[in-house]
C-alpha positions in Angstrom: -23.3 20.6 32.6 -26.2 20.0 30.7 -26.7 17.8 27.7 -25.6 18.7 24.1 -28.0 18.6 20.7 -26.1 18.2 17.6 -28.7 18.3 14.1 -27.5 15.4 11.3 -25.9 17.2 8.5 -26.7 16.4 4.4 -23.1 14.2 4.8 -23.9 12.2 7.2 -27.1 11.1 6.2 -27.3 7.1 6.3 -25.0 6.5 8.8 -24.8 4.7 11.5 -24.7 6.1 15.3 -21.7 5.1 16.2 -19.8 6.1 13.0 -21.5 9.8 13.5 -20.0 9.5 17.3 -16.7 8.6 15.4 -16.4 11.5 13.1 -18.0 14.3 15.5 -17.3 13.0 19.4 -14.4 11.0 18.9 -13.7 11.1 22.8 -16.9 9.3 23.6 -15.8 5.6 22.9 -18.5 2.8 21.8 -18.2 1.2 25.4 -19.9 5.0 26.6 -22.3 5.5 24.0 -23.7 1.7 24.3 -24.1 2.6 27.7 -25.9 5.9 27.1 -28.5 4.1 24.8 -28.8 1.2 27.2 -30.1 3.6 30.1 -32.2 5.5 27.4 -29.8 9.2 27.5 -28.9 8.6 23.9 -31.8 10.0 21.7 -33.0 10.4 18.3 -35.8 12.9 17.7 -37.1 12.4 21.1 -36.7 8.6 20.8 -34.1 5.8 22.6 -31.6 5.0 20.0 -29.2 2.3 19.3 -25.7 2.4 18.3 -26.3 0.8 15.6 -29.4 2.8 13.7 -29.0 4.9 11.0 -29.4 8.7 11.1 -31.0 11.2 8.2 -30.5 14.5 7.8 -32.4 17.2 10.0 -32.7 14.9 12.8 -31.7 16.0 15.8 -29.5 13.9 18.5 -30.0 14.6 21.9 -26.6 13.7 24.3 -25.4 13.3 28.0 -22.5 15.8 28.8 -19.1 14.0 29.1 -19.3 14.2 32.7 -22.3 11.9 32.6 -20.7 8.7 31.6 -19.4 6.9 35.0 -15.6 6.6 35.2 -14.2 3.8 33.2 -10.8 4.2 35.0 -8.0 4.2 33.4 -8.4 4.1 29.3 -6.5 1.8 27.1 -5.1 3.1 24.2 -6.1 2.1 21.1 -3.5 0.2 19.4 -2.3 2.0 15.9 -1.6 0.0 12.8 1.1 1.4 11.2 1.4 2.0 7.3 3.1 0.5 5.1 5.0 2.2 2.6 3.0 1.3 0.1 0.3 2.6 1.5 1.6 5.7 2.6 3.1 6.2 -0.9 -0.7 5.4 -2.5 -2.3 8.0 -0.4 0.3 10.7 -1.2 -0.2 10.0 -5.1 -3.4 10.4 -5.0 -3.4 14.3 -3.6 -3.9 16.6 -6.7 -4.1 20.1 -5.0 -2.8 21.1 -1.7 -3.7 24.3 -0.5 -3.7 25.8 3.8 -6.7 24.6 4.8 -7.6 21.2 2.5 -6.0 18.5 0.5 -8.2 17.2 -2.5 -7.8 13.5 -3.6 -8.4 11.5 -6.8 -9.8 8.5 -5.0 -9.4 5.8 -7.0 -12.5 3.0 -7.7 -13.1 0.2 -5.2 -11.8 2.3 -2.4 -14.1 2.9 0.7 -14.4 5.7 2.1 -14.9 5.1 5.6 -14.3 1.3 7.6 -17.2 -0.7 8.1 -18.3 -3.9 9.8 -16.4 -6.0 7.3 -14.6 -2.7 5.3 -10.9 -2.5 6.9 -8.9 -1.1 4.0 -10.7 2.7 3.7 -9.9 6.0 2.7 -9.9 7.2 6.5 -7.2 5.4 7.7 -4.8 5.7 5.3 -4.8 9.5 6.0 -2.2 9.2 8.7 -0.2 9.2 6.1 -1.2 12.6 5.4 -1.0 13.8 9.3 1.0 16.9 9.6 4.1 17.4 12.5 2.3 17.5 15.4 0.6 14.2 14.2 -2.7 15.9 13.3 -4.5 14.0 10.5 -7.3 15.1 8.2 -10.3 15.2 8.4 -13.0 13.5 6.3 -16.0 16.1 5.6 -17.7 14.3 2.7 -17.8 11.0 1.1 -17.8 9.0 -2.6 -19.2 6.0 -2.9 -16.7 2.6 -2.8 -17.0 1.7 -6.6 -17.3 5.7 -7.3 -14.0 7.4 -8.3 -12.7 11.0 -8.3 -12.6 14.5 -6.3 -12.7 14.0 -2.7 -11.7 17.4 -0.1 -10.4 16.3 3.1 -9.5 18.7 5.7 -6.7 19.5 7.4 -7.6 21.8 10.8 -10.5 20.8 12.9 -11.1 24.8 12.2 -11.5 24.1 8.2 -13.8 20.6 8.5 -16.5 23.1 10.3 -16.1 25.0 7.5 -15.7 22.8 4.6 -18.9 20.6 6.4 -21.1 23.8 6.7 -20.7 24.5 2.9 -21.1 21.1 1.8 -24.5 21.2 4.0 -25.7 24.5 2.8 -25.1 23.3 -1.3 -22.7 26.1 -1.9 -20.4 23.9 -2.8 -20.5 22.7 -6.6 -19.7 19.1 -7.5 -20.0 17.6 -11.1 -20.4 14.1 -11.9 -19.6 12.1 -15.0 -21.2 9.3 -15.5 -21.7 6.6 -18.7 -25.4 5.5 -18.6 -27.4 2.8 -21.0 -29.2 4.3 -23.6 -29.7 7.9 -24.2 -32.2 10.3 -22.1 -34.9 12.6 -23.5 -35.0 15.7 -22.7 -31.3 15.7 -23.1 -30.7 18.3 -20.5 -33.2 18.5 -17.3 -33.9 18.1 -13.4 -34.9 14.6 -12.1 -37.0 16.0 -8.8 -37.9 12.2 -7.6 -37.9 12.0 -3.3 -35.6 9.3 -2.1 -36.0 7.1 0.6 -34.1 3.9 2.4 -35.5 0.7 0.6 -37.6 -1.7 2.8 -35.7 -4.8 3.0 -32.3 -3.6 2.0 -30.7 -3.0 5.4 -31.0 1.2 4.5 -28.2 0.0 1.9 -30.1 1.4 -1.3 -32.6 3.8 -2.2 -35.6 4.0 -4.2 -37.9 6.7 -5.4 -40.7 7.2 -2.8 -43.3 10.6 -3.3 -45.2 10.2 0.2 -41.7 9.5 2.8 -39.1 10.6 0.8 -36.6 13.1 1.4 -36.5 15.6 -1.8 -34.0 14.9 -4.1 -33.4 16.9 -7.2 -30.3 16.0 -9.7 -28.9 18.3 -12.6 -28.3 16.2 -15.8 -26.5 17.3 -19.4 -25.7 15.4 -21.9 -22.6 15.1 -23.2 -22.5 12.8 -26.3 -24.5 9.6 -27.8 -23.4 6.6 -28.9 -26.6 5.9 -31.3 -28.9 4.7 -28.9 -27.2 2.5 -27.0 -25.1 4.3 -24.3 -24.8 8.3 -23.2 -22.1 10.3 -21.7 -24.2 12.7 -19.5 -23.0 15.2 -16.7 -24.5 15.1 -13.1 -24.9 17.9 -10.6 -26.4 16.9 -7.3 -28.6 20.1 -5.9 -29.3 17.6 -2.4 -27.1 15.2 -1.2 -29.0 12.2 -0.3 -27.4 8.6 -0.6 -26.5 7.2 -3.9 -29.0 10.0 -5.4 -27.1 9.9 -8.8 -27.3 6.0 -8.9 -31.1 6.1 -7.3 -32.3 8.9 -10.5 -30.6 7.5 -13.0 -32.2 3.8 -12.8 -35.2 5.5 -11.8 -35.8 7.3 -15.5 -34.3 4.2 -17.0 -30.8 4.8 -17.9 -28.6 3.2 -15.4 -25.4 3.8 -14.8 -22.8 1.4 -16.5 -21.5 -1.1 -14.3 -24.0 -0.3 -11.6 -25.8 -4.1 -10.5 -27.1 -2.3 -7.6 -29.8 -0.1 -9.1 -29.9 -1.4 -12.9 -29.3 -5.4 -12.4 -28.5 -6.9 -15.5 -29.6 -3.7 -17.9 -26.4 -2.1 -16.5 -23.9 -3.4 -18.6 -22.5 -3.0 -22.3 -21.0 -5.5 -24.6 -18.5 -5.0 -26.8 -15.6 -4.9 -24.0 -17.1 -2.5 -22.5 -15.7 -2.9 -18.6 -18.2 -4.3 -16.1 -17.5 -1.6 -13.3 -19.6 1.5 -12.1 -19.0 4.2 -14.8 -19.4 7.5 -11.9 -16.5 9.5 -11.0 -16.3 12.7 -9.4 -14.7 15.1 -12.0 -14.6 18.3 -10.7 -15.2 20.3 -6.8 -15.6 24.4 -6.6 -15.6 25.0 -3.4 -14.8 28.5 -1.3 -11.7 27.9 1.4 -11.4 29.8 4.6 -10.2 32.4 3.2 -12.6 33.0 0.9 -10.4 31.9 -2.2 -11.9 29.4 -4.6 -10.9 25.6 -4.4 -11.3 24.5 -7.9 -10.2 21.2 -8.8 -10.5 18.2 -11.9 -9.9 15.3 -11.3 -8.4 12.8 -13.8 -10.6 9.9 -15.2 -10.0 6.2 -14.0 -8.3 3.7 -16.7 -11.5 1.5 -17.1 -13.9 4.9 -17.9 -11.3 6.5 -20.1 -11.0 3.2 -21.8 -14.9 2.9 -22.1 -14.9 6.8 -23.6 -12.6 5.3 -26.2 -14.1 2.6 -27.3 -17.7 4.3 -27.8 -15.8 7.3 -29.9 -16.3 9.9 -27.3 -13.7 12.4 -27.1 -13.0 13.2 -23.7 -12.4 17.1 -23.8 -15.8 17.5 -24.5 -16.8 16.9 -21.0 -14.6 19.5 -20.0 -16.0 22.2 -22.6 -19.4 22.2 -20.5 -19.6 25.1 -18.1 -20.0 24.6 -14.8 -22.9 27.2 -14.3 -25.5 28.0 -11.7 -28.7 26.0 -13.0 -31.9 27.9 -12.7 -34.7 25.2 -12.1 -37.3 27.4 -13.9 -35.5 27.1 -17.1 -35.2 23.4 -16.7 -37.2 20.1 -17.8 -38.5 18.9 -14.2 -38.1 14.9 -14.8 -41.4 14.4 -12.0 -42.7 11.3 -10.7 -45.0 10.3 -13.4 -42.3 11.1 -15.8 -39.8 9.4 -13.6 -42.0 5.5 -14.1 -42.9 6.4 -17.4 -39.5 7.2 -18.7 -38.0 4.0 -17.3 -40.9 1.5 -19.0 -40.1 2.9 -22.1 -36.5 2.7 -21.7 -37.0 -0.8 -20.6 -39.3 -1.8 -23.7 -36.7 0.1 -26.1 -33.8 -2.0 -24.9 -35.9 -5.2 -25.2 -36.8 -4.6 -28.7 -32.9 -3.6 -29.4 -31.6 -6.6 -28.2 -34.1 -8.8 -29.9 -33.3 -6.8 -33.3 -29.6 -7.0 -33.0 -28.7 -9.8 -31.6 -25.1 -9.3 -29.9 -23.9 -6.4 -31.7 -21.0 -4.9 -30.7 -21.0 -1.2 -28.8 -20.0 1.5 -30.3 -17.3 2.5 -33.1 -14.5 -0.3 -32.7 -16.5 -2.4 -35.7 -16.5 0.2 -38.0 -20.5 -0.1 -38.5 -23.2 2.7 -37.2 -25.0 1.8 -34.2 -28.4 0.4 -35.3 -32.4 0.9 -34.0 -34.6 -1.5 -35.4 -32.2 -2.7 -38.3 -31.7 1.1 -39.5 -28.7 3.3 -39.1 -28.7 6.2 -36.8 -26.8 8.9 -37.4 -24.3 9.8 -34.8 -24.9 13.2 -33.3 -21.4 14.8 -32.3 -20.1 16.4 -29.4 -22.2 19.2 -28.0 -20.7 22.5 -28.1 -20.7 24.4 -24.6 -23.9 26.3 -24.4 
């Protein structure tokens, strides 16, 4: 036999080796890959890999054929770790749609997706719980961030991940985002077209906006409502799927998300009671199944963001009222690179002067008093009607 290529696909971009071996070769164990890297038949774009390196999308891995790992003799089985029934109960409740080929998930904030070095309660393995008769489980075929919450398709035939994966990978597939971020973006509606690349010194564990090695990167964003000046409601549509690209774009035009320490540091949070975690969730997934019918799900909002909508007087049907429509870049504000570093240093020197003008003012409505920008009022605009 002679050896297999396999291209890195848009959802497994950032990963490590060995987790791609996990979710695509399951049969070759980490004892046979080490081994393959360690005589130099595991490669990476023509180069000796590592278990342990990250791959990016487009590049193309280069294996042995099963025959050429030498005998191991006889393999010991895994040992399984059983659910609890409180675990297999927490999976089940989060399944909002069920259809023949997929089941779609609500997953809930602070849940990983996939196991790590020091990650051992994930996503992944509590899917047994959703393993059919023949004890076939599903299959993850894209991911949401730990502290991200919301839609999440898993599939359930080996047949409908190839599927599912191929449509995630060609952008067919439509995913919208809502996310709380500080202060309020101008142009209200645009594209943020900002390359992204690993951050030097972070371990490939965050991105940052790089023109000359980055990997484009191009991110949909609506708003939805204002709360004076302070805070936004805004609707994200990734058009790429690099890692933490909402998060990365966001901070990079200077609007963080809420709750998000990672990218925004301290200029990510709200007073006022406004909860300290990451304000992203996953509302809603159009997606075509096998058999061609449409896979169109919403997925309800986690207590702490609902709360948050609350307390800064947004009404949360007015997310829903925005349609979920093909964007034509040509008829969109391109947020470019220049834009990108100017936009965030004035964002930056507009939330220094607030807080030097209003001292620890309270967010929002709950105090009965408009939001204020250098000691005036400002008028709150209302909920924008679908367009």
């Amino acid at each position: 036999m002679t050896e297999r290529t396999f291209t890195v696909a848009e959802d497994d971009d950032g990963i490590r080796l060995d987790r791609w071996f996990k979710r695509h070769l399951p049969d070759a164990s980490f004892n046979t890959v080490s081994r393959w890297a360690r005589t130099g038949q595991l490669r990476v774009d023509g180069k000796r890999a590592a278990p342990g390196d990250r791959v990016e999308t487009g590049q193309v891995l280069r294996v042995p054929p099963p025959e050429a790992a030498p005998a191991e003799g006889k393999r010991v089985a895994r040992p399984v770790v059983l659910l609890t029934e409180e675990e297999e109960s927490f999976v089940r409740e989060m399944v909002i749609e069920k259809t023949r080929d997929a089941y779609v998930l609500n997953k809930p904030p602070g849940l990983a997706t996939q196991g790590g070095t020091k990650t051992h309660q994930h996503l992944d393995r509590l899917l047994d719980a959703l393993a059919n008769e023949e004890g076939q489980r599903p299959k993850l075929v894209h991911r949401l961030d730990k502290d991200t919450s919301g839609v999440l398709l898993v599939a359930r035939s080996a047949r409908a991940a190839g599927h599912f994966a191929k449509t995630f990978s060609s952008r067919t597939a439509r995913k919208v985002y809502w996310a709380l971020v500080i202060g309020v973006p101008s142009p209200e509606e645009g594209m943020i077209d900002a390359p992204l690349a690993k951050q030097p010194g972070s371990g490939g564990e965050k991105m940052h906006v790089d023109e000359e090695n980055g990997q484009a990167s191009k991110t949909r964003f609506r708003t939805i409502d204002i709360a004076g000046n302070r805070a936004a409601w805004v609707e994200l549509q990734p058009l790429t799927g690099r890692t933490h690209q909402l998060r990365a774009h966001m901070a990079a035009i200077g609007h963080p998300i809420v709750g998000d320490a990672k990218y925004g540091g301290a200029d990510a949070f709200l007073t006022g009671g406004v909860s300290r975690k990451m304000h992203l969730h996953a509302r809603r997934l159009r997606v075509d199944g096998l058999d061609g019918k449409p896979i169109d799900v919403t997925a309800e909002l986690p207590a702490h963001f609902a709360e948050s909508l609350g307390m800064l007087g947004f009404e949360a049907m007015a997310g829903d009222m925005m349609p979920i429509d093909t964007p034509d870049p040509a008829k969109l504000t391109e947020v470019k690179m220049k834009r990108v570093a100017a936009a965030a240093k004035t964002a930056r020197k507009a939330r220094k002067g607030e807080r030097r003008s209003r001292g620890a003012a309270p967010v929002g409505k709950p105090s009965g008093k408009p939001p204020s920008k250098g000691g005036k009022p400002v008028a709150r605009k209302p909920a924008r009607k679908p367009r």
